[in-house]
C-alpha positions in Angstrom: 87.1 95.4 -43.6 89.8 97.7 -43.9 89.6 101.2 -43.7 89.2 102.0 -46.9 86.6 99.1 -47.8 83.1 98.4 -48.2 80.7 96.4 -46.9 80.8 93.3 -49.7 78.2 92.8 -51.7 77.5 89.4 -49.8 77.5 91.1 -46.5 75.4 93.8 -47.5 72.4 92.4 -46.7 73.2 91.3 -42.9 74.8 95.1 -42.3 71.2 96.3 -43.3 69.8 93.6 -40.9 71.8 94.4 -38.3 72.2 98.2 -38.5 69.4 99.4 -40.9 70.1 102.6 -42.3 71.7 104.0 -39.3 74.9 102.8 -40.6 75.5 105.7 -42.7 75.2 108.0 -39.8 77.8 105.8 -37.9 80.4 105.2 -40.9 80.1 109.5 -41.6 82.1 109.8 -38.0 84.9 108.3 -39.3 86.3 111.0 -40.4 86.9 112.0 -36.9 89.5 109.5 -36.5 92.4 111.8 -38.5 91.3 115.3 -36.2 93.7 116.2 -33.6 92.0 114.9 -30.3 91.6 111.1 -31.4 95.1 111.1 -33.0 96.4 112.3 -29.9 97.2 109.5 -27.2 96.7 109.6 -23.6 97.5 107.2 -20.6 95.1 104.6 -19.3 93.6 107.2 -16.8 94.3 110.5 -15.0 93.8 114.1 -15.8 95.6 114.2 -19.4 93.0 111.0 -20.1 90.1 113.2 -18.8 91.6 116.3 -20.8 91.4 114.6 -24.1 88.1 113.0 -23.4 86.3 116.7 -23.1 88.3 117.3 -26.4 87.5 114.6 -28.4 83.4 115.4 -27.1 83.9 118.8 -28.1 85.3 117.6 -31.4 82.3 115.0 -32.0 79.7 117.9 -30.9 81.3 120.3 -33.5 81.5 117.6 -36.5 77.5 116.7 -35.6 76.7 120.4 -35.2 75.5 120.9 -32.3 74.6 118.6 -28.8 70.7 120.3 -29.4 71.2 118.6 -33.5 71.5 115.2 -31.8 68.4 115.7 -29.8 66.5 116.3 -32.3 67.6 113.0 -34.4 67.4 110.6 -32.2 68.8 108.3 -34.6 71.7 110.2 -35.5 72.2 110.4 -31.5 72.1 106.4 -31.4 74.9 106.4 -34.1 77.0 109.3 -32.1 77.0 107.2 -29.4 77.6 103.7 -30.7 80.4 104.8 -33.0 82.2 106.4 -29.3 81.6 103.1 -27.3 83.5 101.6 -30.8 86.3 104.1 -30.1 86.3 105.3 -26.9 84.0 104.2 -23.9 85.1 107.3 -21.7 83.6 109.5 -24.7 80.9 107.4 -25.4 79.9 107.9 -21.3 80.2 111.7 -21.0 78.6 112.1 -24.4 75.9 110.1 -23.0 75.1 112.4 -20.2 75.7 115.5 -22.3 73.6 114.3 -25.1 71.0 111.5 -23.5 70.6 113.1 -20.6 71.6 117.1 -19.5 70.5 118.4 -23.0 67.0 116.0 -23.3 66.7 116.9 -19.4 66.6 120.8 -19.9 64.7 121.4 -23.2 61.5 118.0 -22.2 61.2 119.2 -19.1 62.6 122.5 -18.5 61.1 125.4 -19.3 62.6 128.8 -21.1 64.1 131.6 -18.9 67.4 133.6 -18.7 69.3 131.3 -16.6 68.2 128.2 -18.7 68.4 129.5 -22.1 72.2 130.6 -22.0 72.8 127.3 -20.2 71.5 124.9 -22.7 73.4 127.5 -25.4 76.5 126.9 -23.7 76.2 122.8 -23.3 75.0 122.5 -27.2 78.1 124.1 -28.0 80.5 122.3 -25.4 81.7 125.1 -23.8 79.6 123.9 -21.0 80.3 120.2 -19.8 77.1 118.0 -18.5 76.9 115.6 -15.5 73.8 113.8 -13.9 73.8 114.1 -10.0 71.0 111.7 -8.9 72.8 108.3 -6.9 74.0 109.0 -3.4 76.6 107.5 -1.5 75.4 106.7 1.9 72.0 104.3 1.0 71.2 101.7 -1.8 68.2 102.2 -4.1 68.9 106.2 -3.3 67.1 106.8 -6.7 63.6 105.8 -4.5 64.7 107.8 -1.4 66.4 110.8 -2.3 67.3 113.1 0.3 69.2 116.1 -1.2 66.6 119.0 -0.5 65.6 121.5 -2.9 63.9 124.3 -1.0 61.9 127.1 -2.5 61.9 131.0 -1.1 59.0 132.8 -2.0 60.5 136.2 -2.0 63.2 135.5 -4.3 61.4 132.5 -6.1 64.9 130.9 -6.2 65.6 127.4 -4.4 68.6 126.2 -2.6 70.1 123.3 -2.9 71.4 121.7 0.3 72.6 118.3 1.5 71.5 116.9 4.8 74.6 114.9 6.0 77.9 113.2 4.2 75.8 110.1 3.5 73.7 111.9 1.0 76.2 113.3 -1.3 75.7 112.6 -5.1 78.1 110.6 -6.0 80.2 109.3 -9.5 79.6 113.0 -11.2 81.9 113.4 -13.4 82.7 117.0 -12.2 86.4 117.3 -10.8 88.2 119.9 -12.1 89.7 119.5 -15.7 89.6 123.7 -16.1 86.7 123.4 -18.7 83.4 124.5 -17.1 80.9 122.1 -15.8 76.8 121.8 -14.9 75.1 119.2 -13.9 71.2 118.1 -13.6 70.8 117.6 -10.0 67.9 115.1 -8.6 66.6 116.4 -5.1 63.5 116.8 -3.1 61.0 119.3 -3.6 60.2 121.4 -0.2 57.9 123.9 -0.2 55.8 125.5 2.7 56.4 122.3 4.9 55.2 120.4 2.0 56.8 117.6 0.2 56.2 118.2 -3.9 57.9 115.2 -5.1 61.5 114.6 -6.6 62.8 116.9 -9.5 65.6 117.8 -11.6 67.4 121.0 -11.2 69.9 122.0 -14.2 73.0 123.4 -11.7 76.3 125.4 -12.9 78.9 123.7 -10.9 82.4 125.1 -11.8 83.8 127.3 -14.6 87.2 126.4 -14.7 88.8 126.4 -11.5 86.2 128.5 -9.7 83.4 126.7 -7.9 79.8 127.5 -7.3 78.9 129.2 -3.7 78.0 126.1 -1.7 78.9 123.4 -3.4 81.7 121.5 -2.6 83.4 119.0 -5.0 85.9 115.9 -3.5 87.7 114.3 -6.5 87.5 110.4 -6.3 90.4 107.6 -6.9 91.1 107.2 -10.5 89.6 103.7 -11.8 90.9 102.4 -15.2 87.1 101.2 -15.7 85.3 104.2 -18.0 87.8 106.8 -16.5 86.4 110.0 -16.0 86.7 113.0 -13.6 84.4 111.5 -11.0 83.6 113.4 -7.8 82.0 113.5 -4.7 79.0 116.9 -4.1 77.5 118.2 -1.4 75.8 121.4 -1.6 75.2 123.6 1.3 72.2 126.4 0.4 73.5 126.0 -3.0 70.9 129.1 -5.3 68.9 127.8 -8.1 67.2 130.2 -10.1 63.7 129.3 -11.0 64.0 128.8 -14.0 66.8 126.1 -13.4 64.0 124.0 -11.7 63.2 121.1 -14.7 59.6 121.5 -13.4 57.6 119.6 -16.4 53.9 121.0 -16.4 54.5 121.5 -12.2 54.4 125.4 -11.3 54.6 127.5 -8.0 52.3 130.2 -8.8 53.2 133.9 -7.5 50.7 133.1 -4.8 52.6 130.3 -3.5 50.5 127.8 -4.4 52.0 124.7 -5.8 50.3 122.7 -8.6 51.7 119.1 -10.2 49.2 117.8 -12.7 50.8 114.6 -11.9 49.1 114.1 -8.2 51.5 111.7 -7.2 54.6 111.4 -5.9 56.1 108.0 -7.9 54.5 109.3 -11.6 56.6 112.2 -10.6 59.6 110.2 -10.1 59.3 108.7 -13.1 58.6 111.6 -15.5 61.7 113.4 -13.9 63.7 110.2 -15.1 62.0 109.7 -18.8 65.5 110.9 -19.8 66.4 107.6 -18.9 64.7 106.3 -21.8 67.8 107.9 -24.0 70.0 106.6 -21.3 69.0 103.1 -21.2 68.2 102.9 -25.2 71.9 104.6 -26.0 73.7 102.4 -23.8 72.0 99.5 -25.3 73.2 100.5 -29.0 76.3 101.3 -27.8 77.3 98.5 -25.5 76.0 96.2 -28.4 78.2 97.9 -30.7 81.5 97.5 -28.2 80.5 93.6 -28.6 80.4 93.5 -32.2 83.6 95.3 -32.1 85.4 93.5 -29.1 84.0 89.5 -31.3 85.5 91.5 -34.6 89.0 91.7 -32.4 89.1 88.4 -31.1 88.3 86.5 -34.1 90.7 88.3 -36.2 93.9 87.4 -34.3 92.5 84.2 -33.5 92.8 83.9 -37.5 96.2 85.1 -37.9 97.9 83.4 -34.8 100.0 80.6 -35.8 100.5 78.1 -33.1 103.1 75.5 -32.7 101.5 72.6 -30.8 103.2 69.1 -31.6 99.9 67.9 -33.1 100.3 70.4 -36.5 102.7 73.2 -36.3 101.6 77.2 -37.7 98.2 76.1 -37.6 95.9 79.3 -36.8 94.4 78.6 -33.1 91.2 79.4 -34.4 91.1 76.2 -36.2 91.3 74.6 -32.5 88.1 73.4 -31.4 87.9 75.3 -27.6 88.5 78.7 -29.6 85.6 77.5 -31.9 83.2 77.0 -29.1 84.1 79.8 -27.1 84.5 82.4 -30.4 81.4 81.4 -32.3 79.5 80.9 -29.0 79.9 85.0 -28.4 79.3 85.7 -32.2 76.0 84.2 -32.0 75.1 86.3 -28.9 76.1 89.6 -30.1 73.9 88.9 -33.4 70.9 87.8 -31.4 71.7 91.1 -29.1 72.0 93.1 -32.3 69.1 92.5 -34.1 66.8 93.3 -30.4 69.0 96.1 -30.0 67.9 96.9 -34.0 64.1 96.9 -32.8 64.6 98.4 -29.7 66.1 101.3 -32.3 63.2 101.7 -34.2 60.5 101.8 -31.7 62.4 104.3 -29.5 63.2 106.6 -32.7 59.5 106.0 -33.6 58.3 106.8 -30.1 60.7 109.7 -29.5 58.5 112.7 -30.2 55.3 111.2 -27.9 54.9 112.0 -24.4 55.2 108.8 -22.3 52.1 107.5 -20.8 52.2 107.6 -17.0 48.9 106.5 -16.3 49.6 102.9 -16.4 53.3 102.8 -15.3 54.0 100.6 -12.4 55.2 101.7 -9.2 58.8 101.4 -8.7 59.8 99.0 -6.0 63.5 99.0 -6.4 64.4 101.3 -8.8 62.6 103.7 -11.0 64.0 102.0 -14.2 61.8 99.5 -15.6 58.9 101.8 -14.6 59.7 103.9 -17.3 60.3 101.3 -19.8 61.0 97.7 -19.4 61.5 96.2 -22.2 64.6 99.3 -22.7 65.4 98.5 -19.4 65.9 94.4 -20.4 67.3 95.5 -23.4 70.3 97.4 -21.6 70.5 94.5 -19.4 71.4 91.9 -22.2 73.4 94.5 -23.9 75.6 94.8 -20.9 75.8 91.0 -20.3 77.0 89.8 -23.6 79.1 92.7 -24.0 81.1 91.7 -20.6 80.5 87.6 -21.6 82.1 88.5 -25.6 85.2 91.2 -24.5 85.9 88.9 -21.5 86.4 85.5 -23.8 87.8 87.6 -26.0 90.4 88.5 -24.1 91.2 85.4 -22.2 91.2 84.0 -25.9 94.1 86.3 -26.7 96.7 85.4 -24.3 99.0 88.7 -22.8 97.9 90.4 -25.8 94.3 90.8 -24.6 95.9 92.8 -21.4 97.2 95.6 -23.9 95.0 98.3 -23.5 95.5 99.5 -27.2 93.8 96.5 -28.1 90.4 98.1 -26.5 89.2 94.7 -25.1 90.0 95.7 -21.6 88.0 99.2 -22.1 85.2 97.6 -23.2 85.1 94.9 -20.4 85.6 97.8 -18.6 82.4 99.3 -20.1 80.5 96.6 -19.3 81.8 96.6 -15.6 80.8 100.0 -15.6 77.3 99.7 -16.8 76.3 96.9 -14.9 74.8 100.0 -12.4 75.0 103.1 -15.2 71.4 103.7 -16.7 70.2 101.5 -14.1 71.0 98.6 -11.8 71.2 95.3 -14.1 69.9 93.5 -11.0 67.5 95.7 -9.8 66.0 96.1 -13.0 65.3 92.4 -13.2 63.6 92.1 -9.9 61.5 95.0 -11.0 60.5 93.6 -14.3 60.0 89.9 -12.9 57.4 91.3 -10.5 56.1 93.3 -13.0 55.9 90.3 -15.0 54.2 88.6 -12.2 51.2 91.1 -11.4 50.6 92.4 -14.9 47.4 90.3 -15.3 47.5 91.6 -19.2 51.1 90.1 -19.5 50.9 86.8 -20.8 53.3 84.5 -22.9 51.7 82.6 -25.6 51.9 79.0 -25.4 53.8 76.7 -28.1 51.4 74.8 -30.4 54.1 72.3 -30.7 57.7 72.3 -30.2 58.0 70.3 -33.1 62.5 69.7 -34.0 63.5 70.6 -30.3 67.1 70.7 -32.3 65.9 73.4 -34.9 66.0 77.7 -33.8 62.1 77.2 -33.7 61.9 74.2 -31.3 64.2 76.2 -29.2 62.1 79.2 -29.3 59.3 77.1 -28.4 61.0 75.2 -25.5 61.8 79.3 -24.5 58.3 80.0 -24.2 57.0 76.6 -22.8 59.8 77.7 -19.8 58.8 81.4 -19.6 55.2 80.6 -19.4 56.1 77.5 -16.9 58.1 80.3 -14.3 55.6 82.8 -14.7 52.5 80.4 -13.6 54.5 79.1 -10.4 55.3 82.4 -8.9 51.9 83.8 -9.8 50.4 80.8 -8.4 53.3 81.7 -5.3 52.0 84.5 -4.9 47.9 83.5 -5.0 48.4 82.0 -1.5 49.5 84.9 0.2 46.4 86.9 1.6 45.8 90.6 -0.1 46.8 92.6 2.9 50.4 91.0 2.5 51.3 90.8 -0.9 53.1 94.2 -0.5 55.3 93.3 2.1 59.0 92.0 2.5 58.2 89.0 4.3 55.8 87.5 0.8 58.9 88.9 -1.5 62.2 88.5 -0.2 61.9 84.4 -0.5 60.5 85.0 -4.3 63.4 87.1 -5.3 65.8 84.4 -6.9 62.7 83.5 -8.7 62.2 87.0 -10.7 65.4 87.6 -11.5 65.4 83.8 -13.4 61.6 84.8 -14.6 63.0 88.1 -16.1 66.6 86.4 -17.9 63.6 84.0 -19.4 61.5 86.8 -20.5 64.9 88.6 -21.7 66.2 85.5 -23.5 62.6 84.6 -25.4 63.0 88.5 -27.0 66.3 87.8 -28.0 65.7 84.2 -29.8 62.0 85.9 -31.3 64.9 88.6 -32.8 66.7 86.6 -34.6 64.4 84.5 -35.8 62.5 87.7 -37.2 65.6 88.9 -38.9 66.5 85.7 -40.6 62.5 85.5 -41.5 63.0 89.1 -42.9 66.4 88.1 -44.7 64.7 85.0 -46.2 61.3 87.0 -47.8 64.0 89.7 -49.1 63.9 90.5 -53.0 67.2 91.7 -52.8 68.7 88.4 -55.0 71.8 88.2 -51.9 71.4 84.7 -51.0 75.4 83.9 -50.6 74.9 85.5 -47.0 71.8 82.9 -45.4 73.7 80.0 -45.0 75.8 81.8 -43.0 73.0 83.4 -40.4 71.2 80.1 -40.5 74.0 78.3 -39.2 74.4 81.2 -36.6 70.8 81.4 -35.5 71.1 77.5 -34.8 74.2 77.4 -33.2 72.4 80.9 -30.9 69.3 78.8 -30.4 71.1 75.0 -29.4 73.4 77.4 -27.3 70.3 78.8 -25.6 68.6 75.5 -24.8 72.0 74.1 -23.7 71.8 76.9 -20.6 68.1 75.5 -19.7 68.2 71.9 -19.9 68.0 71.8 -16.1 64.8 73.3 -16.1 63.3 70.9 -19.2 64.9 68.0 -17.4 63.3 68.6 -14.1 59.7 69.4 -15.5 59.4 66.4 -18.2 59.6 68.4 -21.2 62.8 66.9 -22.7 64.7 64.1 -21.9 67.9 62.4 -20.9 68.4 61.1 -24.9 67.2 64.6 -25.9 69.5 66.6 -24.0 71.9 64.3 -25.4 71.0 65.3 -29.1 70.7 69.1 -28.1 74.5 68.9 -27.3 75.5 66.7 -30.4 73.4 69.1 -32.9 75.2 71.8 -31.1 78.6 70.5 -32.1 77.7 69.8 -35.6 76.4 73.7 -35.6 79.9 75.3 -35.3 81.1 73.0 -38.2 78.4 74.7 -40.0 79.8 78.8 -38.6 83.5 78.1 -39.9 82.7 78.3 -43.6 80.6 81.4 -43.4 83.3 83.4 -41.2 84.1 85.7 -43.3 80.6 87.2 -44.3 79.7 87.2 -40.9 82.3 89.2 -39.6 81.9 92.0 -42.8 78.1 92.1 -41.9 79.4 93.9 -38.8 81.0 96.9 -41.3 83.8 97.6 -39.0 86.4 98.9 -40.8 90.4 98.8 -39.5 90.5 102.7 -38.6 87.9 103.0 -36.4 88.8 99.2 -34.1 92.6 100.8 -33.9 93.5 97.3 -32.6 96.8 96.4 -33.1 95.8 92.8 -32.6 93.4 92.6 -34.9 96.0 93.4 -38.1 97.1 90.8 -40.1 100.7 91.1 -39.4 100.0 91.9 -35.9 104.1 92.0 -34.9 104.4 94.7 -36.9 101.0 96.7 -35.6 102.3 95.9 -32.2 106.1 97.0 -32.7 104.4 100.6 -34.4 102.0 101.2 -31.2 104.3 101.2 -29.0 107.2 103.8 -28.4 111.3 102.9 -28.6 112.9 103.2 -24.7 115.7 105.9 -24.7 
């Protein structure tokens, strides 16, 4: 697509697969792209970077109307922030926090007062910059073990905010100075009265401008060209908190002192005080999935207009080479498969948006809080993150020099991908979490195959999937079994089991993702719509995404009996003859993704990309 296309009328069909009607809300950002701040460029990192970044936010936060307007639409949030990952990633972060995070913080779990009120006034109209203060330096899995105090005075019902030694600073705020003004939503202990009352956020002006908060104190970290932003280091020594600044949920200090959590216990609490992580994990996923789709539009676009010279055929696109095949189509099938979870993921957080989450049945974190308050979210930002990093990342190696051009975004968004491989949650701690999850959820189970019936075919894979899922899940419960009661909580029973959930949860990850594309080509093939042209297409996909699948578990078949030599033979034949059947449909494919020109600014991606190239860059003096 170019900038001033549509979606064809072959395509339109997989663009409502893949985006449903959030689409519109994405494509009506656009506009942004000819405003000051994104036609303005900036260096790779450093403080005119981070000055345009808080520009182009407040730009996207006055076109949307408000940061409070995208709270309430979630799914017009979701677009907001997958349109800035297409764009930007440095926006697409801090919009995260502003958006995802500080404003959902503040208004589902604060309550109103004069010092909150005016604050969440200020962010929802970006004079007022968010961060999220809750990782510390000094300790892994801090999230569990916070140490940052927050101690309440009865006299002056305020608290103060104070940091116990260097190793507990919070750490990767993006709160150095930039001369805007800056708050923050700061995780710390509860002390009150000698009592522990659990972990809680604390919404925290940190700097207006140049002037700094009484006892806090800010140390600016080493630029990174991964996600740049102002990151810091903050310690806060008897930093004041009004009480109204405390993000107390339905807990209260009555004027009597006493304290009261409905709650009762001190890991629902930690769990409710990161529900914004729901917005956090389910954003990134949208948005991480959107910088795939983007970063596979890239690379298969110059890989269409290079010419190569080989001795073989001379100005023969490289595309029509066989190892840019495998390795192109390979990551075109993977962001489809992410994109249509990712699609479902949508719905049932948009749909679930305005209900209180359940606590009564969360699991207690072990690692980290994050699967505890939604794993399947959780998994989702996981895969999102992986085939993101797996697409930009052959993508640019694809490319040649010009993949190392930072105009041509696939650097940024590998860089994304680096970044959020602990953002939102750490990819591997989540998958230990969910695994045992996975493993002592008694109601969990995975449906077994009635038959796997063409083990070459999307639905033989899908059963082979389940036969394997249901296989690793039965061994390490059965692990498990052995070990008396009084030890199952303990490292010794675990640590050797670890290996094993993380491979339990990539199986239960990779069965969701071949179940959603086999739903969406279901839905696409029970459609009245009459736009056939675009099946053969995604059924060519979804097999090449399902032989691609099995190809990464034949290990596991081989070893337990279910295939065999001759069949993984076939698996890898059928495989081949799959990405002869991708080449034809190239075209729709890559239009179902309704990326137009303006908004990929790729100069790589052009058709005459000598030209693009020679007009991005500047003449030497």
């Amino acid at each position: 697509m170019t900038a001033d296309q549509t979606v064809t009328g072959t395509a339109r069909p997989l663009c409502q697969l893949l985006h449903g009607e959030g689409q519109f809300a994405v494509d009506a950002l656009d506009g942004l792209l000819d405003t000051p701040p994104f036609k303005r460029t900036a260096p790779p990192c450093g403080s005119e970077r981070h000055a345009r970044t808080y520009d182009r936010l407040r730009a996207l936060g006055e076109w949307v109307g408000g940061a409070n307007a995208l709270h309430r639409d979630p799914a017009r949030l979701l677009a907001a922030l997958e349109w800035s990952a297409t764009v930007d990633p440095p926006l697409f972060l801090a919009g995260t926090v502003q958006y995802a995070v500080c404003v959902a913080a503040m208004t589902e779990l604060g309550r109103p007062g004069p010092y909150l009120d005016p604050l969440i006034d200020e962010v929802d109209r970006h004079e007022t910059f968010g961060s999220i203060m809750i990782t510390e330096v000094g300790r892994g899995n801090s999230h569990l073990a916070t140490r940052t105090e927050a101690r309440f005075h009865p006299a002056t019902r305020e608290f103060t905010l104070r940091t116990p030694d260097p190793a507990a600073a919070k750490f990767m705020s993006h709160v150095a100075g930039t001369g805007r003004a800056h708050m923050a939503i700061v995780y710390a202990r509860l002390l009150h009265g000698g009592q522990e009352c659990g972990v809680f956020p604390f919404a925290v002006r940190i700097r207006d401008g140049d002037l700094i908060t009484d006892g806090i104190r800010i140390t600016e970290l080493p630029e990174t060209t991964s996600v740049p932003l102002n990151y810091a280091l903050v310690t806060f020594d008897n930093t004041r908190v009004r009480y109204d600044g405390w993000l107390r949920d339905d807990a209260s200090i009555a004027p009597d002192g006493e304290f009261t959590d409905p709650l009762g216990d001190p890991d629902r609490r930690l769990v409710r005080s990161l529900s914004v992580s729901s917005n956090a994990s389910t954003g990134a996923a949208a948005a991480l999935t959107a910088a795939a789709r983007a970063a596979v539009v890239i690379g298969i676009r110059h890989s269409q207009h290079r010419l190569t010279m080989g001795r073989l055929r001379t100005d023969l696109p490289v595309l029509n080479y066989r190892t840019q095949q495998e390795a192109l189509y390979g990551v075109l099938a993977e962001v489809y498969a992410c994109s249509f979870l990712v699609a479902r993921v949508k719905a049932e957080y948009v749909r679930r948006r305005s209900a209180r989450a359940d606590l009564s049945e969360a699991h207690r974190p072990v690692w980290a809080p994050w699967a505890s308050v939604s794993r399947e979210q959780a998994l989702t930002k996981v895969a999102a993150t992986r085939i993101l990093q797996h697409a930009a990342g052959v993508c640019r190696e694809r490319a040649g020099a010009q993949g190392l051009l930072t105009v041509n975004r696939l650097l940024e968004y590998e860089g994304l991908a680096q970044v959020y491989q602990a953002a939102a949650g750490d990819n591997l701690l989540i998958r230990l979490d969910a695994g045992k999850q996975l493993v002592e959820d008694l109601t969990h189970t995975v449906p077994a195959p009635a038959t796997v019936g063409d083990l070459v075919s999307p639905s033989g894979a899908l059963a082979l999937a389940l036969l394997r899922e249901r296989g690793l899940l039965t061994e390490l419960r059965g692990r498990v079994d052995t070990v008396p009661i009084s030890e199952r909580n303990s490292f010794e029973t675990w640590n050797p089991l670890l290996p094993d959930l993380v491979t339990l949860a990539d199986a239960h990850q990779q069965r969701l993702l071949l179940e959603a594309f086999a739903k969406a080509v279901a839905d696409a093939e029970s459609s009245d719509t009459g736009q056939e042209p675009h099946l053969p297409g995604l059924h060519a996909l979804h097999t090449l995404y399902a032989l691609k699948s099995l190809e990464q578990t034949l290990s596991w078949h081989l070893e337990c009996g279910s295939l065999t030599a001759s069949d993984a033979v076939r698996v890898h034949r059928e495989r081949d003859r799959a990405l002869d059947a991708v080449h034809p449909h190239l075209a729709v494919l890559l239009d179902g993704f309704a990326l137009p020109d303006a908004r990929l600014g790729a100069p790589m991606a052009e058709h005459d990309v000598v030209a693009a190239l020679f007009a991005s860059g500047e003449p030497a003096p």
